[in-house]
Backbone as XML, in Angstrom:
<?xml version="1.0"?>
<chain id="A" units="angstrom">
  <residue number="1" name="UNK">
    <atom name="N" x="-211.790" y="-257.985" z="-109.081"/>
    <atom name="CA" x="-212.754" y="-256.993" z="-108.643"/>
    <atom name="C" x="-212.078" y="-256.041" z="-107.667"/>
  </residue>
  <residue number="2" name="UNK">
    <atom name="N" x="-212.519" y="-254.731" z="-107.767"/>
    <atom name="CA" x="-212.233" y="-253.860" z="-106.790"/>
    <atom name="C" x="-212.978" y="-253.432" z="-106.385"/>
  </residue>
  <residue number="3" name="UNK">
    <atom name="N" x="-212.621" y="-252.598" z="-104.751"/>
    <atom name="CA" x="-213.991" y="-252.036" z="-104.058"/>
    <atom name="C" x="-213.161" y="-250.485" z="-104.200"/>
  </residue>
  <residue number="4" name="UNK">
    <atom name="N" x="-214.552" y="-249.789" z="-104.382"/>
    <atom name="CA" x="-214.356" y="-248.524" z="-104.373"/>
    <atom name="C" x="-214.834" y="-247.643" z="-103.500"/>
  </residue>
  <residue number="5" name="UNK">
    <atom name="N" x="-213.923" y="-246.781" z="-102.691"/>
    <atom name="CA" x="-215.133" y="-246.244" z="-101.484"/>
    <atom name="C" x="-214.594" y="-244.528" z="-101.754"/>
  </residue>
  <residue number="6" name="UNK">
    <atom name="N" x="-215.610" y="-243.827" z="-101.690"/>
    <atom name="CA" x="-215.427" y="-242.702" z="-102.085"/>
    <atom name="C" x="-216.161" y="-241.597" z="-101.027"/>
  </residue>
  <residue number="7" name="UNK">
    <atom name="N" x="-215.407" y="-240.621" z="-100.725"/>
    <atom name="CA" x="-215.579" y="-239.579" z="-99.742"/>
    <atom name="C" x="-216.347" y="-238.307" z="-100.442"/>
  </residue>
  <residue number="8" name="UNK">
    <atom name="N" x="-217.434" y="-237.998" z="-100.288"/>
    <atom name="CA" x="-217.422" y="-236.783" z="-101.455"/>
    <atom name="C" x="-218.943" y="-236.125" z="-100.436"/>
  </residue>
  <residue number="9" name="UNK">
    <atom name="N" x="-219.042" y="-234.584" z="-101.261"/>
    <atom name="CA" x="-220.116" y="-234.056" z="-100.893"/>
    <atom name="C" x="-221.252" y="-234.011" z="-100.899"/>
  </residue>
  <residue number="10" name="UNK">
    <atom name="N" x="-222.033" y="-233.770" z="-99.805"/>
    <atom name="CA" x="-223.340" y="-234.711" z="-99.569"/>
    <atom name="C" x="-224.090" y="-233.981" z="-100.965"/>
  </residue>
  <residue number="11" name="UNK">
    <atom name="N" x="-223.929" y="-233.049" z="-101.545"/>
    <atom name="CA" x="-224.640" y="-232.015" z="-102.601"/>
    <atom name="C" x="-224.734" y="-232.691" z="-103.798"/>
  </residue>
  <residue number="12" name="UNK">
    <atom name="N" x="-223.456" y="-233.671" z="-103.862"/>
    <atom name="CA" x="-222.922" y="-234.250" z="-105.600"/>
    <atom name="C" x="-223.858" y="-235.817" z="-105.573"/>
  </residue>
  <residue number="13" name="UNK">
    <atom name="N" x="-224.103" y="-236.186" z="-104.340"/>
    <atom name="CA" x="-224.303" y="-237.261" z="-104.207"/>
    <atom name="C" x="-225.594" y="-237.891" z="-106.113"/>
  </residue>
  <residue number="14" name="UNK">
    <atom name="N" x="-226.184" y="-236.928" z="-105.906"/>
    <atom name="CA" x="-227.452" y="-237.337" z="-106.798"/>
    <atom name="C" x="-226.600" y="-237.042" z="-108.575"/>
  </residue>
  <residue number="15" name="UNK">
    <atom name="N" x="-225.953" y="-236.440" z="-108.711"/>
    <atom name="CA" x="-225.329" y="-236.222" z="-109.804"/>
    <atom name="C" x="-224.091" y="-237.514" z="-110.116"/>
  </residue>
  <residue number="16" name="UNK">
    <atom name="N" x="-223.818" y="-237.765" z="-109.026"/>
    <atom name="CA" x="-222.517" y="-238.882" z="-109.106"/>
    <atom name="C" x="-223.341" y="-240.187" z="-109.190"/>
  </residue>
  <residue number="17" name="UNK">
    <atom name="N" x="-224.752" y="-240.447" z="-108.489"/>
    <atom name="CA" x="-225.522" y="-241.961" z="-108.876"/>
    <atom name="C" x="-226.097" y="-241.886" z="-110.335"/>
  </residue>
  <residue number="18" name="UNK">
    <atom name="N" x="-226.382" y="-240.896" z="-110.654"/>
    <atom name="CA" x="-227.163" y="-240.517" z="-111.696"/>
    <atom name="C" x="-225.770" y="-241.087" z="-112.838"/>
  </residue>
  <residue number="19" name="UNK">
    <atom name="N" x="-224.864" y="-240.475" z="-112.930"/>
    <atom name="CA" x="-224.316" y="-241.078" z="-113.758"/>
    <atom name="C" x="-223.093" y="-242.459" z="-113.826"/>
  </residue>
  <residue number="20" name="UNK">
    <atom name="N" x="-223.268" y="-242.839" z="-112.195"/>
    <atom name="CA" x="-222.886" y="-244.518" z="-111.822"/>
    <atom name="C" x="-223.977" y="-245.384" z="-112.523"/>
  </residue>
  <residue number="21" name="UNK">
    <atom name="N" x="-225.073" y="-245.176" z="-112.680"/>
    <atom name="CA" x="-226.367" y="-245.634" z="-113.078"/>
    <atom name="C" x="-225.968" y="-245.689" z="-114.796"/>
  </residue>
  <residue number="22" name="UNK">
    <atom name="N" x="-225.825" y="-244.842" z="-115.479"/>
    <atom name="CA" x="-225.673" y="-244.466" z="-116.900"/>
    <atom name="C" x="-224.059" y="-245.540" z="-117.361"/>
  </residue>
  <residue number="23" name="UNK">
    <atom name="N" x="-223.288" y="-245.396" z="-116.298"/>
    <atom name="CA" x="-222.111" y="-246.135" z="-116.414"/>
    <atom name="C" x="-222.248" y="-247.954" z="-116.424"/>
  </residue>
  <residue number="24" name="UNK">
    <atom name="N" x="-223.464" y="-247.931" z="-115.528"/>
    <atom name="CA" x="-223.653" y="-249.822" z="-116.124"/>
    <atom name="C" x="-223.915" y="-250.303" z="-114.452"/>
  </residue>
  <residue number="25" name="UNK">
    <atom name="N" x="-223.545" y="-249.643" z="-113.088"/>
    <atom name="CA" x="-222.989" y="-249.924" z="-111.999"/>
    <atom name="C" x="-224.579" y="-250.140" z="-111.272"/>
  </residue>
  <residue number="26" name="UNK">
    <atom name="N" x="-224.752" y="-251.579" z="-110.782"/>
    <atom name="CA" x="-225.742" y="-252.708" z="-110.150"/>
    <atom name="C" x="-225.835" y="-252.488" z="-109.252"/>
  </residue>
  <residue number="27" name="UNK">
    <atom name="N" x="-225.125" y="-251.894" z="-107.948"/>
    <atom name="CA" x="-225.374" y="-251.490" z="-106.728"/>
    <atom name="C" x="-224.608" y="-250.658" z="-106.005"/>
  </residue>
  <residue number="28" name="UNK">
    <atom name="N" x="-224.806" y="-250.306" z="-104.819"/>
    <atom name="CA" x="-223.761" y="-249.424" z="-104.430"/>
    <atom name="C" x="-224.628" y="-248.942" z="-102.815"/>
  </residue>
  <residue number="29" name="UNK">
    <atom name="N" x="-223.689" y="-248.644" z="-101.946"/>
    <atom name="CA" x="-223.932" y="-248.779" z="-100.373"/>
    <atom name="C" x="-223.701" y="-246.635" z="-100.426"/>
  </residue>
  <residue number="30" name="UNK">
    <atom name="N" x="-225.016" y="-246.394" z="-99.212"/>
    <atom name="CA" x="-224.411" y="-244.935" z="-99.353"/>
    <atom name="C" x="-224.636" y="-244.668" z="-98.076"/>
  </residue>
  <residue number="31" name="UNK">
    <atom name="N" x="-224.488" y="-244.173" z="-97.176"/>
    <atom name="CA" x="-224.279" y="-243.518" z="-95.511"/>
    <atom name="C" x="-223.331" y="-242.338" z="-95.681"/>
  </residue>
  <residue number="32" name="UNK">
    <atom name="N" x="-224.033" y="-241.600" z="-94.656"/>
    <atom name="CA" x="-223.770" y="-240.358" z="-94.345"/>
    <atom name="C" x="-222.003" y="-240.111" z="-93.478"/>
  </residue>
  <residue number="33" name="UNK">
    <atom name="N" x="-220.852" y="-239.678" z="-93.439"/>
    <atom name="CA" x="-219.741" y="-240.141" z="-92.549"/>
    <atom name="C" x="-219.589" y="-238.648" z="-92.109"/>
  </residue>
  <residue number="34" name="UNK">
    <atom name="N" x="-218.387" y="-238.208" z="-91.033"/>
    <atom name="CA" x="-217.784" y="-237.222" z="-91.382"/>
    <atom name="C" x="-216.228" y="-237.787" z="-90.623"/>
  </residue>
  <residue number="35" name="UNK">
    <atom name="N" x="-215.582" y="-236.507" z="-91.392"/>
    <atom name="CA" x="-213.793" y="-237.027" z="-90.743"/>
    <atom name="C" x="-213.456" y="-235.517" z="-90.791"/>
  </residue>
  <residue number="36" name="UNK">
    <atom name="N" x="-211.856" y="-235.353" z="-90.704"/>
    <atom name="CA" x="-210.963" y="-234.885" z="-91.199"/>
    <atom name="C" x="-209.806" y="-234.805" z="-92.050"/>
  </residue>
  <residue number="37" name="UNK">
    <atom name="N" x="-208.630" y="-233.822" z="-92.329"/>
    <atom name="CA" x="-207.962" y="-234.841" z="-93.185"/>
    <atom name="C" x="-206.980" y="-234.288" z="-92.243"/>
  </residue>
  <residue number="38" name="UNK">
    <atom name="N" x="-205.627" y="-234.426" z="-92.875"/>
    <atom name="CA" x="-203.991" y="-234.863" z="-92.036"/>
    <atom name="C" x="-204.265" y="-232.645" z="-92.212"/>
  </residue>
  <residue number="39" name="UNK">
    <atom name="N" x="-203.157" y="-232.314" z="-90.970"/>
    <atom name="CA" x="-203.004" y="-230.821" z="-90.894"/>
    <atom name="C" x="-201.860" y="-230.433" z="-91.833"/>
  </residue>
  <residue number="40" name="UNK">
    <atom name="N" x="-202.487" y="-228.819" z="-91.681"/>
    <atom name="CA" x="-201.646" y="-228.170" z="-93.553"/>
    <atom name="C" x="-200.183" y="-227.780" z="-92.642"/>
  </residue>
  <residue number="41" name="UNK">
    <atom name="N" x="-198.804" y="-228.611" z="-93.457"/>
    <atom name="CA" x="-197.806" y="-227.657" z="-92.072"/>
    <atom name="C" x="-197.635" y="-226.279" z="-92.781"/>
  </residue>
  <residue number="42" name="UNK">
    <atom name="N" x="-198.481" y="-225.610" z="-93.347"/>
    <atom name="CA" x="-197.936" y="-224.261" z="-93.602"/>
    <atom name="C" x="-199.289" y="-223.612" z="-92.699"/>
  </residue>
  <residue number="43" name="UNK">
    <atom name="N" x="-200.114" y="-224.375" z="-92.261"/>
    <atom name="CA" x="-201.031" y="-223.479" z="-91.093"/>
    <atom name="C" x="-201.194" y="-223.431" z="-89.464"/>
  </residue>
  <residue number="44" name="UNK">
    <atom name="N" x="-200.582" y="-223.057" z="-88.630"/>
    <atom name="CA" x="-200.294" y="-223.411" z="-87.625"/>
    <atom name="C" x="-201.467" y="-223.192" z="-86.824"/>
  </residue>
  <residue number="45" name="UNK">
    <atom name="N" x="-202.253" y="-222.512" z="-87.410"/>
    <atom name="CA" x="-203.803" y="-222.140" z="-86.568"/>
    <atom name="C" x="-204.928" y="-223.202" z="-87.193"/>
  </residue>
  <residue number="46" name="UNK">
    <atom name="N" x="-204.273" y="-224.303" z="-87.874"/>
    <atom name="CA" x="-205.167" y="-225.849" z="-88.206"/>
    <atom name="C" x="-206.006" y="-225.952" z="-87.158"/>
  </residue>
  <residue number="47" name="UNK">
    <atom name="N" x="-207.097" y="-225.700" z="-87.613"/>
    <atom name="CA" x="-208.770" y="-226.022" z="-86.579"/>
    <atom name="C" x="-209.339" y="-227.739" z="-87.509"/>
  </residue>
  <residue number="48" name="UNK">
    <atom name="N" x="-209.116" y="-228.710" z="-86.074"/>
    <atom name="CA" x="-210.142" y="-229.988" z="-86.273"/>
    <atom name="C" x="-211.069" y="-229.364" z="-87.141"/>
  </residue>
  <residue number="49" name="UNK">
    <atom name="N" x="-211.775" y="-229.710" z="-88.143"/>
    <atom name="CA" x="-213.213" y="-229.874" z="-88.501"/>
    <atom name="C" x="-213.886" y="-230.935" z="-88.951"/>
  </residue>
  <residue number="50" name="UNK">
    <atom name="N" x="-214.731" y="-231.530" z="-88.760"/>
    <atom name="CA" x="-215.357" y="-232.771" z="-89.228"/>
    <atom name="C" x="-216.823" y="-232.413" z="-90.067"/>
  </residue>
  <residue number="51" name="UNK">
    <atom name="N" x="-216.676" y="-232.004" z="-91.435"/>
    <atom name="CA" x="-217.943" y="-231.640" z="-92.168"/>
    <atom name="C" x="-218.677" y="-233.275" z="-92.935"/>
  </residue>
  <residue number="52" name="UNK">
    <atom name="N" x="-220.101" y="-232.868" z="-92.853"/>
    <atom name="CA" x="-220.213" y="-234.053" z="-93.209"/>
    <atom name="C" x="-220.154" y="-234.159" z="-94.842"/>
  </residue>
  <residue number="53" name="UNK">
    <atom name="N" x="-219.935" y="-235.711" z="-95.037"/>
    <atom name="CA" x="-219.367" y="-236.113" z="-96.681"/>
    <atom name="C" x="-220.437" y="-237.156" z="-96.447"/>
  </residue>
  <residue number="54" name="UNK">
    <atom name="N" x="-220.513" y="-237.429" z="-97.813"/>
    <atom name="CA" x="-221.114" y="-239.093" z="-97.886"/>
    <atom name="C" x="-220.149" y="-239.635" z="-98.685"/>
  </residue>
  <residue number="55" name="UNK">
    <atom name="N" x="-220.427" y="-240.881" z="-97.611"/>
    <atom name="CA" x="-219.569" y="-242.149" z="-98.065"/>
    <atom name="C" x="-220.337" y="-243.167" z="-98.804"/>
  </residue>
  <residue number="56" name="UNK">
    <atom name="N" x="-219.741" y="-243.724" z="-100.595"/>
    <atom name="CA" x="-220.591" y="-244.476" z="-101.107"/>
    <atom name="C" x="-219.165" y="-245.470" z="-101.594"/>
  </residue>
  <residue number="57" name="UNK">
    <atom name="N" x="-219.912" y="-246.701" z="-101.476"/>
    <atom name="CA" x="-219.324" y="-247.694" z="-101.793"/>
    <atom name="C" x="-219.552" y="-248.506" z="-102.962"/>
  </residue>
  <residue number="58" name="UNK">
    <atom name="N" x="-218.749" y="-249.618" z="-103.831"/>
    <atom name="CA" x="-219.576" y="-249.885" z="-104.849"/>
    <atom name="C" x="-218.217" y="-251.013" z="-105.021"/>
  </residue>
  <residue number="59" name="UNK">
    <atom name="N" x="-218.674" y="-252.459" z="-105.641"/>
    <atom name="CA" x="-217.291" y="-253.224" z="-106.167"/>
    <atom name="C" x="-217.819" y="-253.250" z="-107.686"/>
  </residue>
  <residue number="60" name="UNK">
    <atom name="N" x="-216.962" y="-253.028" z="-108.447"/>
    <atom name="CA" x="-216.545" y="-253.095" z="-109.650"/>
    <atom name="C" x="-215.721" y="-254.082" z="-110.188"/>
  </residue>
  <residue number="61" name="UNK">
    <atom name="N" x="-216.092" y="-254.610" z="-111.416"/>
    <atom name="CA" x="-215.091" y="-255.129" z="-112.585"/>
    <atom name="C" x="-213.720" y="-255.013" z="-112.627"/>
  </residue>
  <residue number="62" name="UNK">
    <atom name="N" x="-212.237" y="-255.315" z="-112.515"/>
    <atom name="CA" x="-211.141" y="-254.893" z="-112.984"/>
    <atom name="C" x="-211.157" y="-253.866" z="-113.665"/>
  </residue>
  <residue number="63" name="UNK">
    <atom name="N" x="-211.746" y="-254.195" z="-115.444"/>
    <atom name="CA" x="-211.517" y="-253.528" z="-116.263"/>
    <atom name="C" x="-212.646" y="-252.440" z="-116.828"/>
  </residue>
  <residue number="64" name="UNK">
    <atom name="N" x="-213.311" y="-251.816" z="-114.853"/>
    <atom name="CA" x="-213.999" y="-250.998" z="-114.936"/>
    <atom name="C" x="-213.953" y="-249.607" z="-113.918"/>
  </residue>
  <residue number="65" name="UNK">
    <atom name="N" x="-212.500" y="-250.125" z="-113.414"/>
    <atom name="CA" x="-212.044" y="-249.371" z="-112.123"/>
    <atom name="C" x="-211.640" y="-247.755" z="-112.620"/>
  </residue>
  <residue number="66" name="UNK">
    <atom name="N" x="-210.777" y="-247.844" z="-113.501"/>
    <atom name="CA" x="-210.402" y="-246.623" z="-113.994"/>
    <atom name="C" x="-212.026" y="-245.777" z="-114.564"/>
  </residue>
  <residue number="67" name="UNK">
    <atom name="N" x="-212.791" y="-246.154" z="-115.047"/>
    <atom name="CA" x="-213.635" y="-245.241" z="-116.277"/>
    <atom name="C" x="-214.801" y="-244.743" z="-114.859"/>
  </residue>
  <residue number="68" name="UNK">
    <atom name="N" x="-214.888" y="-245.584" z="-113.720"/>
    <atom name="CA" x="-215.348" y="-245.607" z="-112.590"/>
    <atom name="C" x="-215.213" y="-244.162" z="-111.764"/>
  </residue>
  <residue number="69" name="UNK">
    <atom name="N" x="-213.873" y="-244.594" z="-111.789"/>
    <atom name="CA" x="-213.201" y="-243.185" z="-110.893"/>
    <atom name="C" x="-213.132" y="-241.941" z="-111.740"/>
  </residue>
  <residue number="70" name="UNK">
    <atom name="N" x="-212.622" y="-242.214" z="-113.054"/>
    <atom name="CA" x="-212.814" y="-240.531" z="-113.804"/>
    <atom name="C" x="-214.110" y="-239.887" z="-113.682"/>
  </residue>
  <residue number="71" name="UNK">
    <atom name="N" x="-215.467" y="-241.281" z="-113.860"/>
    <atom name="CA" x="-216.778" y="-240.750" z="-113.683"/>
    <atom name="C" x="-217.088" y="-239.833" z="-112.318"/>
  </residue>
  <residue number="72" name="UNK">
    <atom name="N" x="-216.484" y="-240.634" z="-111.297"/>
    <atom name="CA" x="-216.647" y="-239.778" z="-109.880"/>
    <atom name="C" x="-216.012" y="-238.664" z="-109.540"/>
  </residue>
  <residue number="73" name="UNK">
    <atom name="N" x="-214.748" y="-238.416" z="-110.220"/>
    <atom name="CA" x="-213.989" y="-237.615" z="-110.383"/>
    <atom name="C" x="-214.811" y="-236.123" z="-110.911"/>
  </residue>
  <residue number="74" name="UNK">
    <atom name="N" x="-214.965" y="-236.365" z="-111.906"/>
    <atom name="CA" x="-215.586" y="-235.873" z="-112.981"/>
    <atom name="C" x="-217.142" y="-235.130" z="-112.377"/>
  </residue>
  <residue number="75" name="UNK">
    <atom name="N" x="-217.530" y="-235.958" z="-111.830"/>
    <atom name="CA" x="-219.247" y="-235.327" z="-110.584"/>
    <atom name="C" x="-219.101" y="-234.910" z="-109.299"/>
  </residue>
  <residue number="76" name="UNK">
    <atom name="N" x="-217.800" y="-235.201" z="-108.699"/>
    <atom name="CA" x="-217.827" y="-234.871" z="-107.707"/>
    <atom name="C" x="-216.847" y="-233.359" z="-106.895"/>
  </residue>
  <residue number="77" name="UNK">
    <atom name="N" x="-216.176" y="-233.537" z="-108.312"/>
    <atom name="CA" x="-215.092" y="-231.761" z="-108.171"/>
    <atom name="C" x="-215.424" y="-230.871" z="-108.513"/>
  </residue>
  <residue number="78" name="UNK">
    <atom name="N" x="-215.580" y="-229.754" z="-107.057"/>
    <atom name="CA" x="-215.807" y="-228.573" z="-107.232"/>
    <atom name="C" x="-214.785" y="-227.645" z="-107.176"/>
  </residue>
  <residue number="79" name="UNK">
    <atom name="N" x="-213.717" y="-228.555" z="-107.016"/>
    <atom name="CA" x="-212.047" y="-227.242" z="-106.996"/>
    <atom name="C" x="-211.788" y="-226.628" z="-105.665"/>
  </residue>
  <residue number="80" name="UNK">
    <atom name="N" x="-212.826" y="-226.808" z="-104.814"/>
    <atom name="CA" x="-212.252" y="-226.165" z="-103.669"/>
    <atom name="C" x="-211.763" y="-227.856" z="-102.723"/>
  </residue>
  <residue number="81" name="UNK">
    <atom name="N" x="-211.029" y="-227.136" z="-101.634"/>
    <atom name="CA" x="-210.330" y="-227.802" z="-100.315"/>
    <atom name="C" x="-211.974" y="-228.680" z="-99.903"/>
  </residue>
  <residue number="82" name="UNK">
    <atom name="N" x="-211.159" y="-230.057" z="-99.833"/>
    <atom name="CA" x="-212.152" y="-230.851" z="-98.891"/>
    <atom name="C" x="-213.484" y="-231.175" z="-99.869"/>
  </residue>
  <residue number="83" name="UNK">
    <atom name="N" x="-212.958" y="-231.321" z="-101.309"/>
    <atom name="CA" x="-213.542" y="-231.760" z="-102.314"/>
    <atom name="C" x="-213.830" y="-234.070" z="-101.896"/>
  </residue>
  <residue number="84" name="UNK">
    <atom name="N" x="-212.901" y="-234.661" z="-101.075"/>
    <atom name="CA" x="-213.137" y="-235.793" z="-101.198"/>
    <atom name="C" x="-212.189" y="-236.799" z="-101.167"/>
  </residue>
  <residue number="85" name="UNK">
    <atom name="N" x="-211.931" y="-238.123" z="-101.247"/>
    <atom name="CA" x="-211.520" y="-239.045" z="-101.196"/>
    <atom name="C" x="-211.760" y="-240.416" z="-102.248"/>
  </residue>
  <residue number="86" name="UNK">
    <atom name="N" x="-211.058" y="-240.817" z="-102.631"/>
    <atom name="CA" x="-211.547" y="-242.042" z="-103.347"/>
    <atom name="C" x="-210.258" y="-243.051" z="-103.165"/>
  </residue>
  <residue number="87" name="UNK">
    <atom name="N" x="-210.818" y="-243.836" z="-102.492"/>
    <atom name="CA" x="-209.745" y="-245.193" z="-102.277"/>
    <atom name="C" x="-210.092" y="-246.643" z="-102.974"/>
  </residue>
  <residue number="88" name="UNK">
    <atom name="N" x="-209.239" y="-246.846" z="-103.847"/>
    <atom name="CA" x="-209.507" y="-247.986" z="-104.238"/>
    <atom name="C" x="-208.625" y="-249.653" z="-103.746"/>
  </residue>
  <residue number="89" name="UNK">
    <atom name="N" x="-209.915" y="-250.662" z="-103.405"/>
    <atom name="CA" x="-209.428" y="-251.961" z="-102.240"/>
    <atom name="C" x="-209.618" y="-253.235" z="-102.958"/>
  </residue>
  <residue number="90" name="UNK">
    <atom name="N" x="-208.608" y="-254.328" z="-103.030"/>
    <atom name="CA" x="-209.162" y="-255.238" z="-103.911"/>
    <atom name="C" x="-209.864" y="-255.991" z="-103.158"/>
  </residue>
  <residue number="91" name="UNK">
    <atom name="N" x="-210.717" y="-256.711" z="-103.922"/>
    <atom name="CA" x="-211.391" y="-257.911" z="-103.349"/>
    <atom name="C" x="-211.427" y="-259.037" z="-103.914"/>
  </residue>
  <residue number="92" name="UNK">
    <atom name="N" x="-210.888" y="-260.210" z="-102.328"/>
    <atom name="CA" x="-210.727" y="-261.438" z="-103.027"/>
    <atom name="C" x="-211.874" y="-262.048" z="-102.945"/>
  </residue>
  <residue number="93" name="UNK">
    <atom name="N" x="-212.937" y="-261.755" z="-102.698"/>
    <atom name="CA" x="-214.240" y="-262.941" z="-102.902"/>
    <atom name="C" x="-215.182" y="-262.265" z="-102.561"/>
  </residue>
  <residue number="94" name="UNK">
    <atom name="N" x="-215.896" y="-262.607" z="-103.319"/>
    <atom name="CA" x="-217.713" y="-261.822" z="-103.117"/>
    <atom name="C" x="-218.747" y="-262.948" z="-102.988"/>
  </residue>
  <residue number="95" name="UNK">
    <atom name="N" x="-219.664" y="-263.142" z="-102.223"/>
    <atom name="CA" x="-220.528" y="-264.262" z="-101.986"/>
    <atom name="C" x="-222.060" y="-263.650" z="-101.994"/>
  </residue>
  <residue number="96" name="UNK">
    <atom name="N" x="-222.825" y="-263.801" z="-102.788"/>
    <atom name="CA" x="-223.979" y="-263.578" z="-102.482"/>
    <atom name="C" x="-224.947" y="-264.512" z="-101.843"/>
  </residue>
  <residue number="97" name="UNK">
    <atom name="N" x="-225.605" y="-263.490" z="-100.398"/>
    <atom name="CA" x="-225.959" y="-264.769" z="-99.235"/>
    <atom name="C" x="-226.618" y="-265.633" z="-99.339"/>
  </residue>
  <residue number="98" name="UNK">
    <atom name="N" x="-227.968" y="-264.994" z="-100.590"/>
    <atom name="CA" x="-229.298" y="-265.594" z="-100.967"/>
    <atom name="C" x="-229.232" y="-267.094" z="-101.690"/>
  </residue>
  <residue number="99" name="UNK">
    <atom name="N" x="-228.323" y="-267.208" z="-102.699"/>
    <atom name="CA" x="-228.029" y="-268.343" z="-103.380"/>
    <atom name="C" x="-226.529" y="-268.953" z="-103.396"/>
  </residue>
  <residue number="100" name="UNK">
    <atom name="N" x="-225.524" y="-268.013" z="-102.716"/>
    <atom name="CA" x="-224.190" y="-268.547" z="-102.296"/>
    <atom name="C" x="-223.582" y="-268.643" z="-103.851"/>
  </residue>
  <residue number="101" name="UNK">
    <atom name="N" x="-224.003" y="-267.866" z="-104.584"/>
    <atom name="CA" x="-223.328" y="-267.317" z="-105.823"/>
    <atom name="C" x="-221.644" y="-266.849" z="-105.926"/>
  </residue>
  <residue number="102" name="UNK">
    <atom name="N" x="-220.944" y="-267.159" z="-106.203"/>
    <atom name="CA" x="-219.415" y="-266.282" z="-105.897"/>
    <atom name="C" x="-218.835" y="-265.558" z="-107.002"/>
  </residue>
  <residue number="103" name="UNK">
    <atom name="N" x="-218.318" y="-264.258" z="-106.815"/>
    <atom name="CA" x="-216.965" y="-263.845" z="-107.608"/>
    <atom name="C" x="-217.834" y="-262.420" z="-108.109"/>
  </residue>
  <residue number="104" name="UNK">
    <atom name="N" x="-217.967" y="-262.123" z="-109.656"/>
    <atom name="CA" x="-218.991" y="-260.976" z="-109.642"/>
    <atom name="C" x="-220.388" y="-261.242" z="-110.111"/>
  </residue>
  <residue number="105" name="UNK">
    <atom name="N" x="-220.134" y="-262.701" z="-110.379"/>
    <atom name="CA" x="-222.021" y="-262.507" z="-110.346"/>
    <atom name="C" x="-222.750" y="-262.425" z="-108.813"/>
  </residue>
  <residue number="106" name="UNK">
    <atom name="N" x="-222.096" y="-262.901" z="-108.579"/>
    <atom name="CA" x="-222.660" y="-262.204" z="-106.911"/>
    <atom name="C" x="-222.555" y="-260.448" z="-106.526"/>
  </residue>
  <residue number="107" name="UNK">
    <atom name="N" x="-222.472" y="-260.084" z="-107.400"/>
    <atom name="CA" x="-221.904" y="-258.617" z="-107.302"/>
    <atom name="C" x="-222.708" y="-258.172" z="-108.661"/>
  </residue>
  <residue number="108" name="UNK">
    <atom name="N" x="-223.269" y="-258.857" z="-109.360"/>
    <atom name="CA" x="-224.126" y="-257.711" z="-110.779"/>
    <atom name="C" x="-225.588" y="-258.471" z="-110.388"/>
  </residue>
</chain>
């Protein structure tokens, strides 16, 4: 299993569940974040900005990581700067609290 945590714009948010939903995907964590990213060295007048993104989380299947990310990929690019993030984290164990279920049925 992998965890997927993805940086993207608060605008795409409903277009990117809409089709996590169509993709098969059981749950998924969403909160509001903001950051920055690393400075451009070809701009020396680099201004901090921290716009807000939403951050959504979700663990996935192995052999569902890739079709995952093209989907988010795919809803969440608008071509301009500060389009997003997507990091993918493995995970060694998933426990669900209610019945102490492990691995991904604790996760579907």
């Amino acid at each position: 299993m992998k965890a997927i945590v993805c940086y993207v714009r608060p605008h795409k948010l409903e277009e990117i569940k809409t089709a996590l939903v169509d993709l098969g995907a059981m749950g998924m964590t969403v909160c509001d974040a903001r950051g920055c990213g690393s400075p451009r060295a070809d701009d020396p007048d680099w201004v901090i900005r921290m716009p807000v993104r939403t951050r959504l989380e979700l663990v996935v299947p192995d052999d569902r990581v890739e079709e995952t990310i093209e989907m988010i990929l795919r809803n969440a690019r608008t071509g301009q700067a500060d389009d997003g993030k997507i990091f993918v984290l493995p995970i060694e164990s998933a426990i669900r609290v209610r019945t102490g279920e492990e691995g991904e049925i604790a996760v579907t």
